[in-house]
TIRO-2110 file (N, C-alpha, C; in Angstrom, 1 decimal):
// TIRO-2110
0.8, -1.2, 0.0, N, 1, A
0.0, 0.0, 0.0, CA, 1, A
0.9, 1.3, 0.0, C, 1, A
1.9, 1.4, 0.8, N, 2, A
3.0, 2.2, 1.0, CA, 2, A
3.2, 2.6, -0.7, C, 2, A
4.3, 1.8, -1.5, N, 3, A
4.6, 2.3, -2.7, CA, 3, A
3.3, 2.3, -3.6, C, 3, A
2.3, 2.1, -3.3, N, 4, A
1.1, 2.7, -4.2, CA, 4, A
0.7, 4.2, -3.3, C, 4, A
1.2, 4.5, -2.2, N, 5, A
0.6, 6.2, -2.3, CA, 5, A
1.9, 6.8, -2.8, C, 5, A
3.0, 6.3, -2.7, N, 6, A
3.9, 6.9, -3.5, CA, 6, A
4.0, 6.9, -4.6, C, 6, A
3.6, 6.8, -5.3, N, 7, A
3.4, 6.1, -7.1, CA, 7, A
2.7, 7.1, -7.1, C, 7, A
1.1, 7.0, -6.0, N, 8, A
0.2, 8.4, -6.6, CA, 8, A
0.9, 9.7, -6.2, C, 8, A
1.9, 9.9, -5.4, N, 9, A
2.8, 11.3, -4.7, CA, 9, A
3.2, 11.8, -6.4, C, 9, A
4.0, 10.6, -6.6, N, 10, A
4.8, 10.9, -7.9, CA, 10, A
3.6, 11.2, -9.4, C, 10, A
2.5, 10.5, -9.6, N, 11, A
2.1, 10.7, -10.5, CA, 11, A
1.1, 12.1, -10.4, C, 11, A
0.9, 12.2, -9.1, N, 12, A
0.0, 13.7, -9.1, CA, 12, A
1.0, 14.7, -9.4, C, 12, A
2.7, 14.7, -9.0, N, 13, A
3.4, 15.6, -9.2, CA, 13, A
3.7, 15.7, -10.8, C, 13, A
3.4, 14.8, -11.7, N, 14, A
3.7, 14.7, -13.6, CA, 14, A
2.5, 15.9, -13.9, C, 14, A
0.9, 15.6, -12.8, N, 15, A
-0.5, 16.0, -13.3, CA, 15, A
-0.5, 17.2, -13.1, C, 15, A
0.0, 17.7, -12.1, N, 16, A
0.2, 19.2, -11.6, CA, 16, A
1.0, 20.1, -12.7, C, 16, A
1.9, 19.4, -13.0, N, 17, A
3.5, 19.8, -14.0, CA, 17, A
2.9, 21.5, -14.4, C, 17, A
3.5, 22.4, -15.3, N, 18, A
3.2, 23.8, -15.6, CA, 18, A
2.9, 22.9, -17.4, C, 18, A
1.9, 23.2, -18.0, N, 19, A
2.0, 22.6, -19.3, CA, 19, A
2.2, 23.3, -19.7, C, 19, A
3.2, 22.5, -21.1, N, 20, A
4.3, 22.7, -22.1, CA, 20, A
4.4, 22.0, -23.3, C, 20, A
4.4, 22.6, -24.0, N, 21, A
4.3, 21.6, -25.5, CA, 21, A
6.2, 21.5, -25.8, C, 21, A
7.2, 21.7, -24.7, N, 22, A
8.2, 21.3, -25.1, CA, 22, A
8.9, 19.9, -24.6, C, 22, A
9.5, 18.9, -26.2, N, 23, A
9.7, 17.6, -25.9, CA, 23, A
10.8, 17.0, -24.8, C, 23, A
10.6, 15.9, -24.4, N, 24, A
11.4, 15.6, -23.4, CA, 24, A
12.5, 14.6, -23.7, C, 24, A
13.7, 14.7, -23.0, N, 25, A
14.3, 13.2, -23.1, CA, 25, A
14.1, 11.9, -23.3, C, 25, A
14.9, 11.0, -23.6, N, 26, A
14.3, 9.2, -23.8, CA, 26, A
14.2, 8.8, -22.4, C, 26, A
15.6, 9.5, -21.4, N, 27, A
15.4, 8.6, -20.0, CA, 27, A
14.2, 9.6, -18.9, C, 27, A
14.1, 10.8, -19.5, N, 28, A
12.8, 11.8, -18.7, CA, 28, A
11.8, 10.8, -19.0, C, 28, A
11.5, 10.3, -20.3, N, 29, A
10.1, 10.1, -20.4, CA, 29, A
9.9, 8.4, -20.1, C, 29, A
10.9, 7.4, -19.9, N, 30, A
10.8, 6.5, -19.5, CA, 30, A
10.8, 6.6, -17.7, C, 30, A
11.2, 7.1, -17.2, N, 31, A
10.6, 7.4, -15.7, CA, 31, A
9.3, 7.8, -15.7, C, 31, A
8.5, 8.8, -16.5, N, 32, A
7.2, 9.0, -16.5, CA, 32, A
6.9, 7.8, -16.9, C, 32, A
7.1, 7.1, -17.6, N, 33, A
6.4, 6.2, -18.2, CA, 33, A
6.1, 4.9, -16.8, C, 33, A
7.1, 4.8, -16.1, N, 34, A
7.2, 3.5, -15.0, CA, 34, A
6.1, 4.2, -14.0, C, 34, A
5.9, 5.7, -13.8, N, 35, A
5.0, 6.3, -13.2, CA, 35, A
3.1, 6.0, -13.4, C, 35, A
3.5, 6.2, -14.8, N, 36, A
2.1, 6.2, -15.2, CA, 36, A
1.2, 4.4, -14.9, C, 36, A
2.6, 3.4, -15.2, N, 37, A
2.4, 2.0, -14.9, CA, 37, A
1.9, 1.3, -16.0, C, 37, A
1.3, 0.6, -16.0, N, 38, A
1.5, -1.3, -17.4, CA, 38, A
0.7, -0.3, -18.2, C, 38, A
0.1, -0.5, -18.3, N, 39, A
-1.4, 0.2, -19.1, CA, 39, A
-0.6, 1.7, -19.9, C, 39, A
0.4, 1.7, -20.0, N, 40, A
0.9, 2.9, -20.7, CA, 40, A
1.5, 2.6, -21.6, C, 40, A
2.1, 2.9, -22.8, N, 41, A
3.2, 1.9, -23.6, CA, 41, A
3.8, 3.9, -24.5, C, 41, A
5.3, 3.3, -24.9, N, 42, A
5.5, 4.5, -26.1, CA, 42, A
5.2, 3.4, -27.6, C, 42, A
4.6, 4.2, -28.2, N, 43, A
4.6, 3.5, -29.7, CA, 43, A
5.4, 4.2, -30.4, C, 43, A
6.3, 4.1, -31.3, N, 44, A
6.9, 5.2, -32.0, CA, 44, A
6.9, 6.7, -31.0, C, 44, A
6.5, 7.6, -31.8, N, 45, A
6.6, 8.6, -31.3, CA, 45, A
5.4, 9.2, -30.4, C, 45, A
4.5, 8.3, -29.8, N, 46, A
3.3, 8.5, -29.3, CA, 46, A
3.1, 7.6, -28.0, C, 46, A
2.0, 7.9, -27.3, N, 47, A
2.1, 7.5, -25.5, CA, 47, A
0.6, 7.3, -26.4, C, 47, A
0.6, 5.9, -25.6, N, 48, A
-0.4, 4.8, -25.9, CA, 48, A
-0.8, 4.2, -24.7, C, 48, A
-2.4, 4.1, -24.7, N, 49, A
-3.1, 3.5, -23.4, CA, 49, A
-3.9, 2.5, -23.8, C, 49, A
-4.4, 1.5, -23.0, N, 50, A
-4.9, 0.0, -23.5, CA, 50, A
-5.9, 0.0, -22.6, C, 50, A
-7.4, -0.2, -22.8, N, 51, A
-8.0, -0.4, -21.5, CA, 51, A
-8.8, -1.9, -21.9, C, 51, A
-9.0, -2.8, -21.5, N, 52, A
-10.2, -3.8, -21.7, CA, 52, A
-11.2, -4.0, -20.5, C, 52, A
-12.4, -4.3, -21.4, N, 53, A
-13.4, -4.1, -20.7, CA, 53, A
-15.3, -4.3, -21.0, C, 53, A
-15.9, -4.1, -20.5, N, 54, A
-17.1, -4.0, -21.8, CA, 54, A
-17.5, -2.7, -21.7, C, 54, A
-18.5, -2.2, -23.2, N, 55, A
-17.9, -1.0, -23.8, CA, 55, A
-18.4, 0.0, -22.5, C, 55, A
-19.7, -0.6, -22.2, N, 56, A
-20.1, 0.5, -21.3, CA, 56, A
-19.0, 1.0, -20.4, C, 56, A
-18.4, 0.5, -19.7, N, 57, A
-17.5, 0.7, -18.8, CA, 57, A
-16.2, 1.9, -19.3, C, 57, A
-15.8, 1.0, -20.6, N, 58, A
-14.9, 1.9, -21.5, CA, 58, A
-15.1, 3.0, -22.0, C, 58, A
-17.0, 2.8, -22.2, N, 59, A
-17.0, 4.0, -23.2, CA, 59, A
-17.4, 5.3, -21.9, C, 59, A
-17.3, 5.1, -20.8, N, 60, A
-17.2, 5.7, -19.8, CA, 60, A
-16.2, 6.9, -19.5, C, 60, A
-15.1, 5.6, -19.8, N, 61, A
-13.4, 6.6, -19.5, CA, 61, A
-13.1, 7.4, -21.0, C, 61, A
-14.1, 6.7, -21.9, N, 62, A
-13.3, 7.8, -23.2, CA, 62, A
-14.1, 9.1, -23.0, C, 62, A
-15.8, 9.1, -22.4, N, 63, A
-16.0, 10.1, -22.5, CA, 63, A
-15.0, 11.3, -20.9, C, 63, A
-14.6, 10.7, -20.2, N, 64, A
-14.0, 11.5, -19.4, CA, 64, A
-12.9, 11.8, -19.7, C, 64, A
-12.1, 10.7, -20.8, N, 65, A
-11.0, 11.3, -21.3, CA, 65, A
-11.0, 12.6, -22.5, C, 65, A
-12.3, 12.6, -23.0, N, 66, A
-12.9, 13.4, -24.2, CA, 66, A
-12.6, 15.1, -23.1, C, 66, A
-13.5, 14.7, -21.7, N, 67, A
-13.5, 16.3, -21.2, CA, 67, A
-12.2, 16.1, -21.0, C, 67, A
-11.3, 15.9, -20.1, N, 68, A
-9.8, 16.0, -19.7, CA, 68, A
-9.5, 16.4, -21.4, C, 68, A
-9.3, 16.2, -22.3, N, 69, A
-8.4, 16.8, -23.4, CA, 69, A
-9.3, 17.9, -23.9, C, 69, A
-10.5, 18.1, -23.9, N, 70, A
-11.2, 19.5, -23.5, CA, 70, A
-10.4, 20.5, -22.8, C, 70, A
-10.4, 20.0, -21.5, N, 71, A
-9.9, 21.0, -20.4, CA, 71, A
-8.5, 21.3, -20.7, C, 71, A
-7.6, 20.7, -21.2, N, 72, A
-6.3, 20.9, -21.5, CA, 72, A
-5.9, 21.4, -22.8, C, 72, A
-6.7, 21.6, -23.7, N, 73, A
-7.2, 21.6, -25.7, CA, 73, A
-5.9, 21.0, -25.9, C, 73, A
-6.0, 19.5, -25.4, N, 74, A
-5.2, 18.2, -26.4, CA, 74, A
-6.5, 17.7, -27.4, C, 74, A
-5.7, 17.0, -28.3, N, 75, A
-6.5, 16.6, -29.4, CA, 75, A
-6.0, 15.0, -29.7, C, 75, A
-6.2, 13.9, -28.3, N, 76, A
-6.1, 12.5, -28.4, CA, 76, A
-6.8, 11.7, -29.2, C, 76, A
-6.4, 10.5, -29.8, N, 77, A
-6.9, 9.6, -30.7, CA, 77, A
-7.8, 8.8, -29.7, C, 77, A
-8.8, 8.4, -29.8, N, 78, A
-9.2, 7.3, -29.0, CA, 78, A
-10.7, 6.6, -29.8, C, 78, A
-10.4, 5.2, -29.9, N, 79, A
-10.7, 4.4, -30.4, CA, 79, A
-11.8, 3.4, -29.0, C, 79, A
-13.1, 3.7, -29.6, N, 80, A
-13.8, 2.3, -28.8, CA, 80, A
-14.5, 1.6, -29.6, C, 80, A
-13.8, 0.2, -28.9, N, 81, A
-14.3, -1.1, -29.6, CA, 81, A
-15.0, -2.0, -28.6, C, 81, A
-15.7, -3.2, -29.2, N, 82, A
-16.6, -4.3, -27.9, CA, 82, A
-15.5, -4.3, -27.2, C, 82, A
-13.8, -4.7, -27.5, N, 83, A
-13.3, -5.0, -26.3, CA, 83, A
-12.4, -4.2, -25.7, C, 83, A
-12.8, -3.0, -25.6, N, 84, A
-11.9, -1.7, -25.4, CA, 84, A
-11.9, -0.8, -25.9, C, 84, A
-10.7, -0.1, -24.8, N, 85, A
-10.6, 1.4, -25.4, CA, 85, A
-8.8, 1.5, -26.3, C, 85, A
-8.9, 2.0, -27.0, N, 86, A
-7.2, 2.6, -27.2, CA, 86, A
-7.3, 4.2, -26.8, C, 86, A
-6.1, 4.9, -26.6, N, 87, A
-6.2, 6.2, -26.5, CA, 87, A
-4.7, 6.4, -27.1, C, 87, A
-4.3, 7.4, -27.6, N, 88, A
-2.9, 7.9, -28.2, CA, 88, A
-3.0, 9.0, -28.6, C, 88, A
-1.9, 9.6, -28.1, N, 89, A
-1.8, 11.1, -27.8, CA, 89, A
0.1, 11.2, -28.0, C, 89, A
-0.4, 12.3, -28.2, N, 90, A
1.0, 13.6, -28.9, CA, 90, A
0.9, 14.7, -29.6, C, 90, A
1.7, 15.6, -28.9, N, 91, A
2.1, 17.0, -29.5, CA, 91, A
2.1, 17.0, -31.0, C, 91, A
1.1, 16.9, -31.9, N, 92, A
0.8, 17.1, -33.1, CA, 92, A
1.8, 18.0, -33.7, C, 92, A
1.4, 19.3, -33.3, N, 93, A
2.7, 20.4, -33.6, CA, 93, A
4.2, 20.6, -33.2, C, 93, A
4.3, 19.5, -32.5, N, 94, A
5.8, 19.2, -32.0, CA, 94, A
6.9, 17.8, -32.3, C, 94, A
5.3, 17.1, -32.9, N, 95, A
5.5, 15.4, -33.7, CA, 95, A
6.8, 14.7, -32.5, C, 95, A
5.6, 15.2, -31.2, N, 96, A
7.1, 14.1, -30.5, CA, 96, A
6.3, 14.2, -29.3, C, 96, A
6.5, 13.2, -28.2, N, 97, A
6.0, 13.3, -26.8, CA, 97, A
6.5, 14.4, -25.9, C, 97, A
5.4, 15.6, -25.7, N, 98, A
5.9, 16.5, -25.0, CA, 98, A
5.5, 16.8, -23.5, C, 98, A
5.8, 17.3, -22.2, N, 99, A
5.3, 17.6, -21.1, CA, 99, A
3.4, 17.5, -21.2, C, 99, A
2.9, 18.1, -22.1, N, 100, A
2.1, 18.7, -22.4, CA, 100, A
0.9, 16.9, -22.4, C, 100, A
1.4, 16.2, -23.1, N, 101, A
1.2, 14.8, -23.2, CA, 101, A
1.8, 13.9, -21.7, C, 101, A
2.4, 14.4, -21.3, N, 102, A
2.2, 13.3, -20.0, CA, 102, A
1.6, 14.2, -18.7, C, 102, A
1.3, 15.4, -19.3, N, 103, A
0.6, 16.0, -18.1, CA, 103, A
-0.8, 15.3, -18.3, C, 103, A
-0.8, 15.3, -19.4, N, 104, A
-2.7, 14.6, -20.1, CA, 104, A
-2.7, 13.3, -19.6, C, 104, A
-1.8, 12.7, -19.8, N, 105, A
-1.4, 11.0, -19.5, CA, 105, A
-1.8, 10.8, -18.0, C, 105, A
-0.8, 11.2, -17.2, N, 106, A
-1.2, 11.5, -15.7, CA, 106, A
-2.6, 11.6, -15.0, C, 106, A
-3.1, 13.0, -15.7, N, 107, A
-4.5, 13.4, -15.4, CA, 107, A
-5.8, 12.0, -15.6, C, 107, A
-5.4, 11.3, -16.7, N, 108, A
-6.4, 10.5, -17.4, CA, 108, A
-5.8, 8.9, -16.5, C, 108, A
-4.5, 9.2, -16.4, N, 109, A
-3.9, 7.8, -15.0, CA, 109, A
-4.4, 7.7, -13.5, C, 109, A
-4.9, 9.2, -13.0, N, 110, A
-5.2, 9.5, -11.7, CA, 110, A
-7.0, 9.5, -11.8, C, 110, A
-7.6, 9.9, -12.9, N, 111, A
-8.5, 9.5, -13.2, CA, 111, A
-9.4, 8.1, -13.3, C, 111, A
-8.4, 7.6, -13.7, N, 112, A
-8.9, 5.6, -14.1, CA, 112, A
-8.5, 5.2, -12.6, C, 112, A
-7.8, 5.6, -12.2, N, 113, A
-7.0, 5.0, -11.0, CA, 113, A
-8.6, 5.3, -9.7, C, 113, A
-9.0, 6.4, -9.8, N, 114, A
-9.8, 7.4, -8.9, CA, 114, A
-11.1, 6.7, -9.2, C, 114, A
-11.7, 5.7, -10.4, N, 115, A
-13.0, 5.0, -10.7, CA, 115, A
-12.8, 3.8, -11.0, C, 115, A
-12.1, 3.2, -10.2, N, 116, A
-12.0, 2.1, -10.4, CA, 116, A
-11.2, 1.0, -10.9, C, 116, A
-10.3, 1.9, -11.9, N, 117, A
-9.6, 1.0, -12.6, CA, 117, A
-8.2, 0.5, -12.0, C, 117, A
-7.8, -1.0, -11.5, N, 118, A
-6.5, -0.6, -10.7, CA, 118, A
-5.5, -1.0, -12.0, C, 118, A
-4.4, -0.5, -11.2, N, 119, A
-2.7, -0.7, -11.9, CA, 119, A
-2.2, -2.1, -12.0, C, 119, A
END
């Protein structure tokens, strides 16, 4: 229980961050990445989320992930299918994983985390 309130210490500290559309290092962004936990992946040049589920449930988190990139004006891909959600996100105008993208990551990680979904 200990290193899961620490995990959330650390990942409310990525959610808070000052957003920035400027890109990060390979070893900056693989620390975020061990932060955010399994369910996160880099694809190429893009931070990729996997949820399974049935849809109602999924189509739950896309619509909260719809407002969260509202509230931030990100513009994430997200894909619902019977057996999931995908979500993928990146600094379009920066064509690379920027602050700005793991502040979104975070928010939508503390979010799933906050309804249910565990790590």
């Amino acid at each position: 229980m200990l290193a899961l309130i620490e995990m959330s210490r650390d990942l409310d500290s990525i959610a808070t961050n000052t957003i920035s559309r400027d890109g990060i290092s390979t070893n900056e962004l693989q620390s975020e990445l061990e932060q955010l936990g399994p369910r996160w992946t880099k694809l190429g040049g893009e931070l990729r989320l996997a949820l399974e589920g049935p849809m109602a449930r999924t189509g739950t988190a896309a619509a909260a992930l719809a407002l969260l990139a509202d509230e931030l004006d990100h513009h994430p891909k997200i894909v619902l299918e019977s057996a999931g959600l995908t979500l993928t996100i990146r600094t379009h105008d920066s064509k690379t994983i920027t602050v700005l993208d793991l502040v979104y990551a975070a928010r939508a990680e503390l979010w799933l985390r906050n309804n249910g979904w565990p790590t």
